[in-house]
KEKE-3310 file (N, C-alpha, C; in steps of 0.2 Angstrom, whole numbers, plus 5000, padded with zeros to 4 digits):
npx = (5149:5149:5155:5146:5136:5141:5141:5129:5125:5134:5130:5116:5116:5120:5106:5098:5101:5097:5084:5073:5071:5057:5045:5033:5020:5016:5001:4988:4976:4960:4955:4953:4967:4972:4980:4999:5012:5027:5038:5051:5064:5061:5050:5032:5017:4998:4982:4965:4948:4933:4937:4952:4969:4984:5002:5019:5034:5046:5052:5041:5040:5031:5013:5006:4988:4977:4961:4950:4939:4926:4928:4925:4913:4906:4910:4918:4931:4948:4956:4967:4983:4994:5011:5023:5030:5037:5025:5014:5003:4992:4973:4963:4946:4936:4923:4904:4901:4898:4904:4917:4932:4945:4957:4969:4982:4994:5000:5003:4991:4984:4975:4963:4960:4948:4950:4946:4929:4918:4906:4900:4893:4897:4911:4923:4936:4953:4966:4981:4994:5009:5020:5028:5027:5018:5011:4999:4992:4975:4964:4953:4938:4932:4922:4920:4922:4937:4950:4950:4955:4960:4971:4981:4989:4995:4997:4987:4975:4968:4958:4958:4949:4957:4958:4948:4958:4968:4973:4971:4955:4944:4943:4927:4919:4931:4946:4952:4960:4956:4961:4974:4980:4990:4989:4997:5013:5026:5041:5050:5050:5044:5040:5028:5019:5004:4993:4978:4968:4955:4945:4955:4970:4980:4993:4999:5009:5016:5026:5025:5022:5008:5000:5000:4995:5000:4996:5005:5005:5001:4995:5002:4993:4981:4963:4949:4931:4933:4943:4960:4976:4984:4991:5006:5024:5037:5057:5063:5063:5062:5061:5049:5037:5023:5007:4991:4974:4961:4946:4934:4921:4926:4933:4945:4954:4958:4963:4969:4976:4987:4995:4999:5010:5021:5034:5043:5056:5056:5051:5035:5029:5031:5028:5035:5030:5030:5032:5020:5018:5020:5009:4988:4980:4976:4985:4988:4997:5012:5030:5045:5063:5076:5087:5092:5093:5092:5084:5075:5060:5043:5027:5010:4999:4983:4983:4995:5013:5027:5043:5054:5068:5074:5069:5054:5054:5052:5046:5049:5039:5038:5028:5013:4993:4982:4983:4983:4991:5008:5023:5038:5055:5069:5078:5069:5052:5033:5019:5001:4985:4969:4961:4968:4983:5000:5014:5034:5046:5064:5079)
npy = (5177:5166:5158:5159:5152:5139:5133:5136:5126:5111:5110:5109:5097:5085:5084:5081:5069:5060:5058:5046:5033:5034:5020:5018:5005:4989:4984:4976:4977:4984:4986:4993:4995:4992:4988:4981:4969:4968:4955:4953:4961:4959:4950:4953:4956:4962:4966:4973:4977:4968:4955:4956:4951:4953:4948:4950:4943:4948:4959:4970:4970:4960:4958:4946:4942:4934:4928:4928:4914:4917:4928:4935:4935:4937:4951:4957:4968:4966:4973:4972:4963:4951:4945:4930:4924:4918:4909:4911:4918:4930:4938:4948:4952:4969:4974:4973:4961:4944:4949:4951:4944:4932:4924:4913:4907:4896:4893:4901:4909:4902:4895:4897:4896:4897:4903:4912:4919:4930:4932:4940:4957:4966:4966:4972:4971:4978:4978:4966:4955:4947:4938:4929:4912:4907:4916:4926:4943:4952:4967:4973:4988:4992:4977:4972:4971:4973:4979:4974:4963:4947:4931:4922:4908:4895:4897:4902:4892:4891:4906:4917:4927:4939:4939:4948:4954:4953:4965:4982:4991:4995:5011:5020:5017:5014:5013:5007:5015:5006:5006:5005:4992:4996:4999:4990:4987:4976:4971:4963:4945:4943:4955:4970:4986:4994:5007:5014:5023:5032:5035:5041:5043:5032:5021:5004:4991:4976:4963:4950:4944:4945:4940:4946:4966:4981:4997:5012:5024:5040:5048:5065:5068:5075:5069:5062:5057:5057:5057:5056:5043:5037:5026:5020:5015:5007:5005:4999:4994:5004:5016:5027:5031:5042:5044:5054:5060:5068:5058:5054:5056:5064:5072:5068:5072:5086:5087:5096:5097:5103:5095:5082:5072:5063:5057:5046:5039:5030:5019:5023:5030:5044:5058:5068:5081:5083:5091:5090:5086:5099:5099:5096:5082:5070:5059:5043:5031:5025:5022:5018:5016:5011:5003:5013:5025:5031:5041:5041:5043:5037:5044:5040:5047:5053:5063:5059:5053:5056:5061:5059:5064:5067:5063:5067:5080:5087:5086:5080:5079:5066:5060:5057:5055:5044:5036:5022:5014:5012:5000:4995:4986:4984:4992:4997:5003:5001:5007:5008:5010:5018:5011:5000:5005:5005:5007:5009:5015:5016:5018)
npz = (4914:4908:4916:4926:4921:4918:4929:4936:4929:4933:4945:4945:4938:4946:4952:4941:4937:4949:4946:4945:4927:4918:4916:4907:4907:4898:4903:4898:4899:4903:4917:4935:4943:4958:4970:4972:4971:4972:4970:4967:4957:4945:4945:4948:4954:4953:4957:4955:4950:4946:4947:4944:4942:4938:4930:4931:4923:4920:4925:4919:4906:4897:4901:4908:4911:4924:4931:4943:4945:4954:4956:4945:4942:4954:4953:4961:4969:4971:4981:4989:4988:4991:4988:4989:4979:4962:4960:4970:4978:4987:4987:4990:4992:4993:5003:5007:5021:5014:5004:5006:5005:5005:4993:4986:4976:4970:4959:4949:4946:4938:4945:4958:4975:4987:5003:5015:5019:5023:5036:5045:5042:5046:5042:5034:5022:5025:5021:5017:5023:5024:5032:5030:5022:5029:5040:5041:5041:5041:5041:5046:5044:5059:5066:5077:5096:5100:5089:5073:5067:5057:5057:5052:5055:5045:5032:5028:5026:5037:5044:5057:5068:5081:5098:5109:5120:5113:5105:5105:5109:5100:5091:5089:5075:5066:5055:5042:5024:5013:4998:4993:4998:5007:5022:5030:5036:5033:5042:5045:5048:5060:5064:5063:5056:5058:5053:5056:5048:5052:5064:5069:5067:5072:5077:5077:5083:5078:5087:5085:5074:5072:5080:5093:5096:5099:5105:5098:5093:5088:5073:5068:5056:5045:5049:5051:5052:5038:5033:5034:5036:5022:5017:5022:5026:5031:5034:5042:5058:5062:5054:5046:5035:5030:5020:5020:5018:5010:5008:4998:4988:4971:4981:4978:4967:4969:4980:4994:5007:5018:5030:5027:5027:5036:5046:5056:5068:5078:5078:5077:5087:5090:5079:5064:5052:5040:5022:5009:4994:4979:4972:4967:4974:4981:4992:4991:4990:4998:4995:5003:4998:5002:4997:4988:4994:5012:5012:5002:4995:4987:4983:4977:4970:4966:4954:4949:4951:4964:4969:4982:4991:5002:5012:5016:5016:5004:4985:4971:4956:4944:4937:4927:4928:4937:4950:4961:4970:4974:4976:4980:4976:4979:4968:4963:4957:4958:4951:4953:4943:4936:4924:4921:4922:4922:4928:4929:4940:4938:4947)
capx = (5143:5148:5156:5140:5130:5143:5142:5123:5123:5137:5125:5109:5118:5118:5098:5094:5103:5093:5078:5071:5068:5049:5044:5025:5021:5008:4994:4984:4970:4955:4954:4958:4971:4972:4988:5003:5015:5035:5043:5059:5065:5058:5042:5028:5010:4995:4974:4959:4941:4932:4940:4958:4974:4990:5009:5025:5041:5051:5050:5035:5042:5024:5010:4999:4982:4971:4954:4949:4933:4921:4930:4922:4904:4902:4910:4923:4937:4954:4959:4972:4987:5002:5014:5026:5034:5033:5020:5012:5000:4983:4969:4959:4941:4933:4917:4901:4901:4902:4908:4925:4934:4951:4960:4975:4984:5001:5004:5004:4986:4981:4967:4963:4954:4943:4951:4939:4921:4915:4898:4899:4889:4899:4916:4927:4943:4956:4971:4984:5000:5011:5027:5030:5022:5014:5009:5001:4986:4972:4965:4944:4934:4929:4919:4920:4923:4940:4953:4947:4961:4960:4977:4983:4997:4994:4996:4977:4971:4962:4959:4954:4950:4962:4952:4946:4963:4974:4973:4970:4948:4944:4937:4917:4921:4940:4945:4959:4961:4955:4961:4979:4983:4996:4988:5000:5020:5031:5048:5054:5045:5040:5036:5025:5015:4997:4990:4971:4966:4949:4944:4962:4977:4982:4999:5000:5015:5017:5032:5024:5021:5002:4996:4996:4995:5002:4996:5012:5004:4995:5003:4999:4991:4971:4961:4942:4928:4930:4949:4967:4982:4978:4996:5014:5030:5044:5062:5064:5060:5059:5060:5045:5033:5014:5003:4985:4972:4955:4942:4927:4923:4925:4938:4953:4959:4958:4964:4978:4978:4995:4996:4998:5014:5024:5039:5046:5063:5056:5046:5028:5029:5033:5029:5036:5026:5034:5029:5018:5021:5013:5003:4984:4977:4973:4992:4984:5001:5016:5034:5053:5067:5083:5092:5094:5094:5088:5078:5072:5052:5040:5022:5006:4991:4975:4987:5002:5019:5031:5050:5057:5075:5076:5061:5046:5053:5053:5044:5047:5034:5041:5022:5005:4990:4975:4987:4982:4997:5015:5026:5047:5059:5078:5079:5065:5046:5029:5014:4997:4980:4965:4962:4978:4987:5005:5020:5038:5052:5072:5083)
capy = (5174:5158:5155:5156:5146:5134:5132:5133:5118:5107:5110:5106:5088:5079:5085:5079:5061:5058:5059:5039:5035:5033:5017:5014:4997:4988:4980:4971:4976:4991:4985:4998:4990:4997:4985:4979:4969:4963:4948:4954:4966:4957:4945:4959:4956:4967:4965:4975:4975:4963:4948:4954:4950:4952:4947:4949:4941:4948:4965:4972:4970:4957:4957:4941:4943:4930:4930:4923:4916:4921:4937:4941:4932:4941:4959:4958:4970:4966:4979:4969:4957:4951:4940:4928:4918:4920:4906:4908:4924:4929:4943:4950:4958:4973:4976:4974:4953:4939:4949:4952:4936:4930:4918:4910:4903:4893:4891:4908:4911:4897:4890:4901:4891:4904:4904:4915:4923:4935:4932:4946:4959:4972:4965:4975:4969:4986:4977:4959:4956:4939:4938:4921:4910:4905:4921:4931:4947:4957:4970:4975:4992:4991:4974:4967:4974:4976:4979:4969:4959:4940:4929:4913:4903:4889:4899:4906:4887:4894:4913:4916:4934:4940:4939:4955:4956:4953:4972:4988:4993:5000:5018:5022:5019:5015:5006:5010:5017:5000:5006:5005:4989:5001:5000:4986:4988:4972:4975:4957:4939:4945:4965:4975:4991:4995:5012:5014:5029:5035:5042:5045:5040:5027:5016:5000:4987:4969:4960:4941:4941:4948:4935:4954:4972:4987:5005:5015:5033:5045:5052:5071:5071:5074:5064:5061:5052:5056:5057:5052:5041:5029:5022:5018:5011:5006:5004:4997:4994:5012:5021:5027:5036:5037:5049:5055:5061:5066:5053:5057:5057:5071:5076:5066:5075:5091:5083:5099:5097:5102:5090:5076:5067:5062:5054:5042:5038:5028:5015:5025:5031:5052:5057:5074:5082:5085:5096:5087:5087:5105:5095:5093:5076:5065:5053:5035:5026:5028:5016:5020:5011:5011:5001:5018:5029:5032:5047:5041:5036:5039:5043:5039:5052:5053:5065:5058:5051:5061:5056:5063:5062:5071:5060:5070:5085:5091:5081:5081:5076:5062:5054:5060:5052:5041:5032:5020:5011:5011:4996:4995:4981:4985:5000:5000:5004:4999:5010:5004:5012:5016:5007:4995:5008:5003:5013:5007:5019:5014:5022)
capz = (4912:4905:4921:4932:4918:4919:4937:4938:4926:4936:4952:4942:4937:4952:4954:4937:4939:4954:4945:4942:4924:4921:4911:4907:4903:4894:4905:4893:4905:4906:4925:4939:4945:4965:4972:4968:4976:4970:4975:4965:4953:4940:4948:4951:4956:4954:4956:4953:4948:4943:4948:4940:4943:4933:4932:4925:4926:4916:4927:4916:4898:4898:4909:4907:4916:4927:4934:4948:4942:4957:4956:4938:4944:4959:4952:4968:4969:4973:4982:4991:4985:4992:4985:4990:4972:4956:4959:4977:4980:4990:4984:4997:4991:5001:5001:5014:5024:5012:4996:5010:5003:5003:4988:4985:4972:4971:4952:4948:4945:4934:4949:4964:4979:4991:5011:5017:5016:5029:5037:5047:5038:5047:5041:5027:5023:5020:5020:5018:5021:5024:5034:5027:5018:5035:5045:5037:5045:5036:5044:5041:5046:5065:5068:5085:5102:5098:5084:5070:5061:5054:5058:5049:5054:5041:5023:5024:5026:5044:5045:5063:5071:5086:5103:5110:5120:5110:5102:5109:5109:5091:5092:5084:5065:5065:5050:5037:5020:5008:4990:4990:5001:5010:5029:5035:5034:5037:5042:5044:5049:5066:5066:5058:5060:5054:5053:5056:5044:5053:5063:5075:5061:5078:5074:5080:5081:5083:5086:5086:5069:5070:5086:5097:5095:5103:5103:5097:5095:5083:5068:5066:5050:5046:5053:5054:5048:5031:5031:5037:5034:5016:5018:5027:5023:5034:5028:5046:5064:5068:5052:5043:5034:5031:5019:5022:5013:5013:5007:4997:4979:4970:4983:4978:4962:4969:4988:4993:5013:5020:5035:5023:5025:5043:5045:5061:5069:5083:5076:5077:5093:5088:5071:5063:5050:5032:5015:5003:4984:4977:4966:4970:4971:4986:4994:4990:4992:4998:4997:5003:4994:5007:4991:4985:5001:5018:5011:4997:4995:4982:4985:4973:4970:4961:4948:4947:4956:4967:4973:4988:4992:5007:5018:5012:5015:4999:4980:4962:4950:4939:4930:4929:4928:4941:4952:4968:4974:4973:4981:4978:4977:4978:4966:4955:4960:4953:4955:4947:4944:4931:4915:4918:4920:4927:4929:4933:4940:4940:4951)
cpx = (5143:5151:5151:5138:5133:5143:5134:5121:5124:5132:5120:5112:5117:5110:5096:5096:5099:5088:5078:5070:5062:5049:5036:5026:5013:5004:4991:4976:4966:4956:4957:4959:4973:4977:4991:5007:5021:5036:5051:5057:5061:5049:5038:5019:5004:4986:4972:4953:4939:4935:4948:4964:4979:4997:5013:5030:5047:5052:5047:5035:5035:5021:5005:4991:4977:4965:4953:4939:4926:4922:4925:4914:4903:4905:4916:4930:4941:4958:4965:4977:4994:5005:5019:5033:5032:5026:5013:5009:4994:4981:4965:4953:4938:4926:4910:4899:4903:4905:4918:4927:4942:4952:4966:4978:4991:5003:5001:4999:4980:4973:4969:4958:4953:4947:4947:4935:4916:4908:4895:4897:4894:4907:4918:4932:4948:4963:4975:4989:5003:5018:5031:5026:5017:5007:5008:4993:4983:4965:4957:4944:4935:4923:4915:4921:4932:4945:4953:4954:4961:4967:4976:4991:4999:4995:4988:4974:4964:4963:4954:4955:4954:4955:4953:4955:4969:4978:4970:4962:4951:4939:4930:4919:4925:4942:4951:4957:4960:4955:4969:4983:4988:4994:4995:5006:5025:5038:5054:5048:5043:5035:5033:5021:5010:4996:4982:4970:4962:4947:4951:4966:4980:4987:4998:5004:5012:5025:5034:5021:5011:4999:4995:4998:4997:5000:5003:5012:5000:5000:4998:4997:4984:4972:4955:4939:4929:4937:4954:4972:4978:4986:5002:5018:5033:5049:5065:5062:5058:5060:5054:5041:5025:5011:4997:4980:4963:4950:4935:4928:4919:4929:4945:4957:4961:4961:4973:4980:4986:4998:4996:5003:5019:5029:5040:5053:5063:5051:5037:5027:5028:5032:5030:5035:5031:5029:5025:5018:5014:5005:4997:4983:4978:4982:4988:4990:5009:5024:5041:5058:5072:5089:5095:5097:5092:5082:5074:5064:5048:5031:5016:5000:4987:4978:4992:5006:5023:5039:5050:5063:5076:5071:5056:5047:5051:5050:5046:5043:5038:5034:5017:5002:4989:4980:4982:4983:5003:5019:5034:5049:5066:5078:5074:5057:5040:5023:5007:4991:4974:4966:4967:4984:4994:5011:5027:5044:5059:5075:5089)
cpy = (5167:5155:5153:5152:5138:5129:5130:5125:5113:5106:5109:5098:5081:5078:5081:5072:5059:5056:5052:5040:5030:5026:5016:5010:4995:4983:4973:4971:4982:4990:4990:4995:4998:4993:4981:4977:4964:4959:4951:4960:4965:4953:4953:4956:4962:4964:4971:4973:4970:4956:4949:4955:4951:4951:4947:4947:4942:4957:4972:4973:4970:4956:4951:4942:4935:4933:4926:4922:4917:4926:4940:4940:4936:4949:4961:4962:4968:4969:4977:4963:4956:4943:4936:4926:4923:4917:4907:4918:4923:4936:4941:4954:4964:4975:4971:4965:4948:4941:4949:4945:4937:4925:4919:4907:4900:4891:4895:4911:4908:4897:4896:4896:4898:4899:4908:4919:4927:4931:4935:4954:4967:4971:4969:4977:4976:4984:4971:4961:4950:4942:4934:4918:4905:4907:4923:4936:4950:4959:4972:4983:4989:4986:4970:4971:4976:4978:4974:4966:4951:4939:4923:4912:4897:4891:4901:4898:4890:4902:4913:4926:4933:4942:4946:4960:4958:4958:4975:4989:4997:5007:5018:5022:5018:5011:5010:5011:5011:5001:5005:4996:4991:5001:4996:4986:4982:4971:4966:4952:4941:4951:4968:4981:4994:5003:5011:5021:5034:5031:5047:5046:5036:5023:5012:4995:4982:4967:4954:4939:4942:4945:4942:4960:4977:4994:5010:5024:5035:5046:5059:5073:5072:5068:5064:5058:5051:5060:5055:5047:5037:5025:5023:5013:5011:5003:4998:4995:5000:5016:5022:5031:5034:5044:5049:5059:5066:5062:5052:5058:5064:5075:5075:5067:5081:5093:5092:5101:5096:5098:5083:5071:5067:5058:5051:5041:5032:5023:5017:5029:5041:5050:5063:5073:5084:5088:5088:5089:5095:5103:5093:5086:5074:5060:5046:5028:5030:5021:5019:5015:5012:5007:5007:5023:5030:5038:5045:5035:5039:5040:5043:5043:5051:5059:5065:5055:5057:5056:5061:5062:5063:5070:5065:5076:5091:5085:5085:5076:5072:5060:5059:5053:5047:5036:5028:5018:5010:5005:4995:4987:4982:4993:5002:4999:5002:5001:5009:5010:5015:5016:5005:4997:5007:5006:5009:5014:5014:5018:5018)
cpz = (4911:4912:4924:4927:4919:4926:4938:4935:4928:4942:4950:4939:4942:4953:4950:4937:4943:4953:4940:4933:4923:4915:4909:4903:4900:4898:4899:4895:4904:4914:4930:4942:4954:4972:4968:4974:4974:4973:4972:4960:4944:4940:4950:4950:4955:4954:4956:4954:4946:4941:4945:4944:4936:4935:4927:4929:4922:4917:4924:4910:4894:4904:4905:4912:4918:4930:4939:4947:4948:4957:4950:4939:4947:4958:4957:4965:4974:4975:4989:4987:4989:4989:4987:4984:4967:4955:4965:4977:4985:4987:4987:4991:4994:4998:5008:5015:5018:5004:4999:5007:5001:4998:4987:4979:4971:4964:4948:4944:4939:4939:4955:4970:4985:4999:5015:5014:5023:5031:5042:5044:5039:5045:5033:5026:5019:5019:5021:5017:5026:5026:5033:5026:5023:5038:5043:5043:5039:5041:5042:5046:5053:5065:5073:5090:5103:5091:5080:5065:5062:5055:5056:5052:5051:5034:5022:5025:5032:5043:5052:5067:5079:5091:5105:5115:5119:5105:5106:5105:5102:5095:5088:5079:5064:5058:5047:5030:5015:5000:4987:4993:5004:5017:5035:5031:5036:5037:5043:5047:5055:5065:5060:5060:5053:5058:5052:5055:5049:5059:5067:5072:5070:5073:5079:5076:5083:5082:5087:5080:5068:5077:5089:5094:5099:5100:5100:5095:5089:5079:5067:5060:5051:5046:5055:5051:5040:5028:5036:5034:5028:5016:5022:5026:5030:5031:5034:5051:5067:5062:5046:5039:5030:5027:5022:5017:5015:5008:5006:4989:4977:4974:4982:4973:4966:4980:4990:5001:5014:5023:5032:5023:5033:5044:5054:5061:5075:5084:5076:5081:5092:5081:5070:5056:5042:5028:5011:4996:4984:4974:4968:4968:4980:4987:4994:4993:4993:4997:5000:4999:4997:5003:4988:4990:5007:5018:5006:4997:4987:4984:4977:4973:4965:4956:4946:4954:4957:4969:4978:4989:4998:5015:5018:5014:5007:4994:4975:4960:4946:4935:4931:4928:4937:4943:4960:4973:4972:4979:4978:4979:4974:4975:4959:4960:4957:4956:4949:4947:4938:4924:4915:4919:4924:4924:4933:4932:4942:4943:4950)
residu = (UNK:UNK:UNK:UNK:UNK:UNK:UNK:UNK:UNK:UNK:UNK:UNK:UNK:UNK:UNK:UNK:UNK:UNK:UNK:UNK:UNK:UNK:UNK:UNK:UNK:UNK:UNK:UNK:UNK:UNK:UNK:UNK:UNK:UNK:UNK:UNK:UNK:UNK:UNK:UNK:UNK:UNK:UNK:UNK:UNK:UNK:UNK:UNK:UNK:UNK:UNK:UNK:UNK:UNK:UNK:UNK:UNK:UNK:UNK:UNK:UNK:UNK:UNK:UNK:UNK:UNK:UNK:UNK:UNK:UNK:UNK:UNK:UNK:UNK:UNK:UNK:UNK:UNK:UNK:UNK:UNK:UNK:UNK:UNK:UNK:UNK:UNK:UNK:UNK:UNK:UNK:UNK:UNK:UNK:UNK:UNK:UNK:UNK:UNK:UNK:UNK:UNK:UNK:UNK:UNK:UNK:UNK:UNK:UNK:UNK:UNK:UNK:UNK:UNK:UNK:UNK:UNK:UNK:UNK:UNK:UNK:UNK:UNK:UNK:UNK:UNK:UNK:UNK:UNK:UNK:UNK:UNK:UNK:UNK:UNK:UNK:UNK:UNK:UNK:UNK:UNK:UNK:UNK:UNK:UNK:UNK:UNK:UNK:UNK:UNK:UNK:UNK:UNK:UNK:UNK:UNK:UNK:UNK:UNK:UNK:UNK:UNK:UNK:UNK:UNK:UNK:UNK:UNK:UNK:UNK:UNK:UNK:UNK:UNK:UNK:UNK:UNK:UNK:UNK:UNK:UNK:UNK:UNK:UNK:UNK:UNK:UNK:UNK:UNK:UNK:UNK:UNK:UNK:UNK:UNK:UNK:UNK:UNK:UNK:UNK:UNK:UNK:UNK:UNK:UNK:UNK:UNK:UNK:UNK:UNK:UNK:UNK:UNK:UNK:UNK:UNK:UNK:UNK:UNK:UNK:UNK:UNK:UNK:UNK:UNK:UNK:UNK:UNK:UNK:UNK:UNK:UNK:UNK:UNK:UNK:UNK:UNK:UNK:UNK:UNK:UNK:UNK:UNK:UNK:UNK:UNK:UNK:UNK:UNK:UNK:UNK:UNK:UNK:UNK:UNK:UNK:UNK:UNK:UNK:UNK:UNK:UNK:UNK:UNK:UNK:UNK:UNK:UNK:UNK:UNK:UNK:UNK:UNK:UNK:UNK:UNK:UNK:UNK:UNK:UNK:UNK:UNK:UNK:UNK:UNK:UNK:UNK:UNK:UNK:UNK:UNK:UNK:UNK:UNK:UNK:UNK:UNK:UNK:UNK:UNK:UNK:UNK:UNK:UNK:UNK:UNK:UNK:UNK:UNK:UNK:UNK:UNK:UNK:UNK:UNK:UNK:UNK:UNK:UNK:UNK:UNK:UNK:UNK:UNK:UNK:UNK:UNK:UNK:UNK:UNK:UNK:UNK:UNK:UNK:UNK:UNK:UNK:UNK:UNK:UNK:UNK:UNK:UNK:UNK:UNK:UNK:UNK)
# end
């Protein structure tokens, strides 16, 4: 008997080592904070509601909080961020024509100056993301004739929509997932690949830095009006993975569709179908961390965080709680969401 306990226990150690440990940190914020986005192990970004924004640099000890002050006047949620510096960010709002608005800041959210403001009524920004502090794309619902994405080659100074050819026709209602800023995944200064949620789950690559678009397949998870993909990571040019969801309130705690998590080998093109954590709740965000393993991701739910070790075959539970986006750097992860609530895993 003591031998097997002793044996069960040597083979449960390696399990429990694997298992990140959890830190929650202090916000300073009520805000539903709905992205997040590292520059390092230490610099971490995050916005919200109500014009807000937060930072730390001392990887989450303290979070200082900014406002971006048309963000608090006009009530605009920031349900995009991405980050370049500790000093140099932008904050996408989503909401219907000229509440869509992009800002900028370069002295770490002291002043923000507005680079765009929709005046397309049909326009509704679901996601930003920066290849350099140049090139960067953000990606709205379906508003034009074709696949609707905004491109800067100046740092946000001009934001200019891609001509109708320069992406593959948007389907009736196509749009993506706008609460976790997890639609667009950039794998270096050139390439990236966007998931468009609803109504197909459609992947699309580029390899010029956002200027064109390519088709690159479906992912088989749900998928319709009023569900599909709400995020996607890559750890590479061809390795990936992407949850789903369904998309409706009142649906997303109790969210426990099986078809919920897919994995790639070949940049987008095939996707095979992996287990989702037991746990209900709605997949919001997902990140991989390849600093620690080629299997390892972490996924973000409307009741908690999950790891995977084994490419989403299989999740442990590590957190509870109202989560809406998780994003990694090196070996640590940062997943935010309501009332301020922010979460850091170590690995």
């Amino acid at each position: 008997m003591r031998t097997s306990m002793a044996l069960a226990l040597a083979l449960a150690a390696p399990l429990a080592s694997q298992q990140p440990t959890v830190v929650e940190q202090v916000s300073g914020v009520r805000a539903t904070l709905m992205a997040v986005s590292p520059v390092s192990e230490s610099v971490v970004w995050a916005s919200g509601s109500a014009g807000m924004v937060v930072r730390t640099r001392d990887g989450g000890t303290t979070w200082e909080s900014h406002s971006v002050p048309d963000g608090v006047t006009d009530r605009l949620g920031f349900r995009g961020i991405h980050a370049i510096s500790v000093d140099e960010a932008w904050v996408m709002s989503s909401a219907n024509g000229p509440a869509t608005r992009i800002y900028h800041t370069v002295d770490g959210g002291t002043t923000w100056k507005e680079q765009y403001r929709a005046t397309d009524a049909a326009m509704f920004l679901d996601c930003i993301a920066f290849f350099d502090a140049k090139h960067g794309v953000a990606f709205s619902d379906v508003a034009s004739p074709g696949i609707t994405i905004l491109r800067t080659d100046d740092g946000g100074e001009h934001w200019n929509l891609l001509a109708p050819g320069a992406a593959p026709a948007a389907l009736k209602g196509e749009g993506a997932f706008a609460s976790s800023n997890s639609c667009i995944s950039i794998t270096d200064k050139t390439h990236a690949v966007l998931v468009a949620g609803t109504p197909g789950g459609r992947v699309f690559r580029t390899t010029d830095a956002g200027a064109t678009w390519t088709l690159a397949g479906a992912a088989p998870v749900i998928h319709d009006t009023a569900a599909g993909p709400t995020a996607i990571s890559f750890r590479d040019g061809r390795h990936g993975i992407l949850v789903a969801g369904i998309i409706g309130r009142g649906v997303m705690t109790r969210d426990t569709v099986p078809n919920a998590v897919a994995t790639t080998d070949d940049g987008g093109t095939t996707w095979t179908l992996r287990h989702r954590p037991t746990q209900p709740g709605m997949l919001s965000g997902v990140t991989l961390l390849p600093a620690v393993s080629d299997g390892t991701a972490i996924t973000a739910t409307y009741t908690g965080l999950h790891v995977s070790r084994d490419n989403g075959e299989s999740w442990a539970s590590v957190a509870t709680g109202y989560y809406w986006a998780v994003k990694s750097f090196g070996k640590r992860a940062w997943a935010v969401g309501n009332g301020g609530k922010i979460t850091r895993l170590d690995f």
